[in-house]
C-alpha positions as a Markdown table, in Angstrom:
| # | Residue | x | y | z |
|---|---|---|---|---|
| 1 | Unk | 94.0 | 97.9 | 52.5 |
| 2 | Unk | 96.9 | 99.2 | 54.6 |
| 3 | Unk | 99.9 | 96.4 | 54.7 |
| 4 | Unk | 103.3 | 96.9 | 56.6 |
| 5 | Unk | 105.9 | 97.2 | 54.4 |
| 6 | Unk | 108.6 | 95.1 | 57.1 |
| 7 | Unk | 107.6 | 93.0 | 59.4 |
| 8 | Unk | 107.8 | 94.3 | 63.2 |
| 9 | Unk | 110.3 | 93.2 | 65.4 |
| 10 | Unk | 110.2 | 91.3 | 68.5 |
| 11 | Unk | 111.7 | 94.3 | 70.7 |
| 12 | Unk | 108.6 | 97.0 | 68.9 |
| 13 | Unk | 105.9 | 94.4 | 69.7 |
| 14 | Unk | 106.9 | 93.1 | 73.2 |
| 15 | Unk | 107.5 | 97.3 | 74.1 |
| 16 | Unk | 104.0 | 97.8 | 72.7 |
| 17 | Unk | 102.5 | 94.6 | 75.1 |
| 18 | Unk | 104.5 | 95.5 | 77.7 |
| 19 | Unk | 101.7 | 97.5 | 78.9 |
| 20 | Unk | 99.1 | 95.0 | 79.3 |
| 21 | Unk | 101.6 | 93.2 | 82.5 |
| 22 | Unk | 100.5 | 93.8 | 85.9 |
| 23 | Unk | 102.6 | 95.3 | 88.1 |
| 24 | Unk | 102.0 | 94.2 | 91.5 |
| 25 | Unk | 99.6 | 91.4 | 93.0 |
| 26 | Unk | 96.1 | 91.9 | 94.1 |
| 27 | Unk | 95.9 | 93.6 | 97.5 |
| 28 | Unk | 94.5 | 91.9 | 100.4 |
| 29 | Unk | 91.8 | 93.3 | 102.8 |
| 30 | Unk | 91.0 | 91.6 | 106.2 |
| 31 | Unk | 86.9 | 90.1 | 106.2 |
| 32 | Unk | 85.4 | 92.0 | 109.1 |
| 33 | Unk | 84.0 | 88.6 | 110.4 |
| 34 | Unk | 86.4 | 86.4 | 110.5 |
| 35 | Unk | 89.4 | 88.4 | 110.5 |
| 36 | Unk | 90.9 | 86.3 | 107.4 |
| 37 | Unk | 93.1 | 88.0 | 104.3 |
| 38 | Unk | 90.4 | 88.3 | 101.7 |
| 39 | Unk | 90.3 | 89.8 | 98.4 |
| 40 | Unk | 87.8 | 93.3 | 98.4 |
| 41 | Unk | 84.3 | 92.5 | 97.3 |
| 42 | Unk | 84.5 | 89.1 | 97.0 |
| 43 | Unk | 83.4 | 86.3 | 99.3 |
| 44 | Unk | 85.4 | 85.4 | 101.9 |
| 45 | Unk | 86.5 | 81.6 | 101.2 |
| 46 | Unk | 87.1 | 81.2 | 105.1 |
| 47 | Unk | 83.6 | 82.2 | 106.4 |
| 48 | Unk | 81.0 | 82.6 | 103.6 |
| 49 | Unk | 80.3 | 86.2 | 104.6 |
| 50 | Unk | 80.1 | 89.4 | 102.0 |
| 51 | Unk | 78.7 | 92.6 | 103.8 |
| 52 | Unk | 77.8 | 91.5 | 107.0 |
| 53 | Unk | 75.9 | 88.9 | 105.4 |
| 54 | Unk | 75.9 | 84.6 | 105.3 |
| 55 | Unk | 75.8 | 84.3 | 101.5 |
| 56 | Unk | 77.4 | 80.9 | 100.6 |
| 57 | Unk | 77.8 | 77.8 | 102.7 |
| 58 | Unk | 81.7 | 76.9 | 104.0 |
| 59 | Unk | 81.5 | 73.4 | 105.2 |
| 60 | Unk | 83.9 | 73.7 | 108.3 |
């Protein structure tokens, strides 16, 4: 079985994860019912709507 002769450090393994990090947040879309920032095919939390249909109930 393969075994690293030193042990790696911190600056090789944190370059190696490095590329895992997001770079930038989630854009928003606008719901085309209630005009409200949503994220893209998801629910709208304001409204209940997800293409042009009622699909969850949003006590008002």
């Amino acid at each position: 079985m393969a075994v690293p002769k030193r042990k790696t450090s911190q600056a090789k393994s944190r370059q190696r994860r490095s590329a895992n990090f997001k770079l930038s947040a989630p854009t928003l879309g606008k719901c085309p019912n209630c005009n409200e920032p949503k994220l893209a095919h998801r629910v709208c939390g304001n409204c209940g709507y997800y293409n042009g249909k009622q699909v969850i109930d949003v006590a008002e």
